[in-house]
Steps between C-alpha positions, in 0.01 A plus 500: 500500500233516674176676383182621712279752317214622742172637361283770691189596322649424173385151338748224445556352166744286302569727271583826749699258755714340214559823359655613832661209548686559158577830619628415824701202344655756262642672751689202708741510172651827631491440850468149708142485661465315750090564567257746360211675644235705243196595670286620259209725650195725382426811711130515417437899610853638430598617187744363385345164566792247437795421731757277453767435784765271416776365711759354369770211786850509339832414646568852622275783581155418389326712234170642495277710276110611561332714207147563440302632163189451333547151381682211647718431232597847486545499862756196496675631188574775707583261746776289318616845424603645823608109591740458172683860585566398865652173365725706245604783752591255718688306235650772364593644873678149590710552156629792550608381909680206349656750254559718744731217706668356223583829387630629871707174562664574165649825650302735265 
C-alpha cells in the first residue's frame, strides 16, 4: 500500500503521521488498499477548524470519507468511522448477493 498523507496548515510530525499511518494500515486488514490519500487540513477562520478527507484506491469502487471537528484527531476518528462502515456495508452487501445466487441456483 501505498501511503501519502498531505498537511495544510497543520504541522507535520512523527508522531501524528505514524499514528495515521497505523490507522490507515489497520484498515488494509479488512479491505485490500491499494493507495491512500489523508489530507489533513486546518481551516483557520471556520469553526470547526479541522478537516480530514481521506480517500481510500481498492480493487472495486474506491472509498472516501471527509469529516471535520474541533481537533484533528477527533476529526480523523470520525474519519475511520464513516470509512470502516462503507467497508462493512459493502461487505456485508456482497454476502448477502453471493447468498442470494447460491440460494436461487438451488431452486429455493
Amino acid at each position: 500500500m501505498r501511503l501519502n498523507v498531505h498537511h495544510l496548515n497543520v504541522h507535520s510530525n512523527d508522531k501524528l503521521d505514524s499514528w495515521v499511518e497505523k490507522q490507515i494500515f489497520a484498515l488494509g486488514q479488512t479491505r485490500q488498499i491499494d493507495e491512500a490519500n489523508v489530507r489533513l487540513v486546518r481551516l483557520e477562520n471556520a469553526s470547526p477548524a479541522y478537516q480530514v478527507n481521506i480517500h481510500l484506491v481498492t480493487p472495486g469502487p474506491d472509498v472516501f470519507a471527509e469529516t471535520r471537528d474541533h481537533t484533528l484527531r477527533a476529526a480523523f476518528t470520525k474519519a475511520l468511522a464513516q470509512l470502516r462502515e462503507q467497508i462493512t456495508s459493502r461487505a456485508s452487501k456482497r454476502l448477502q448477493r453471493i447468498k442470494g445466487n447460491l440460494k436461487a441456483r438451488r431452486g429455493g
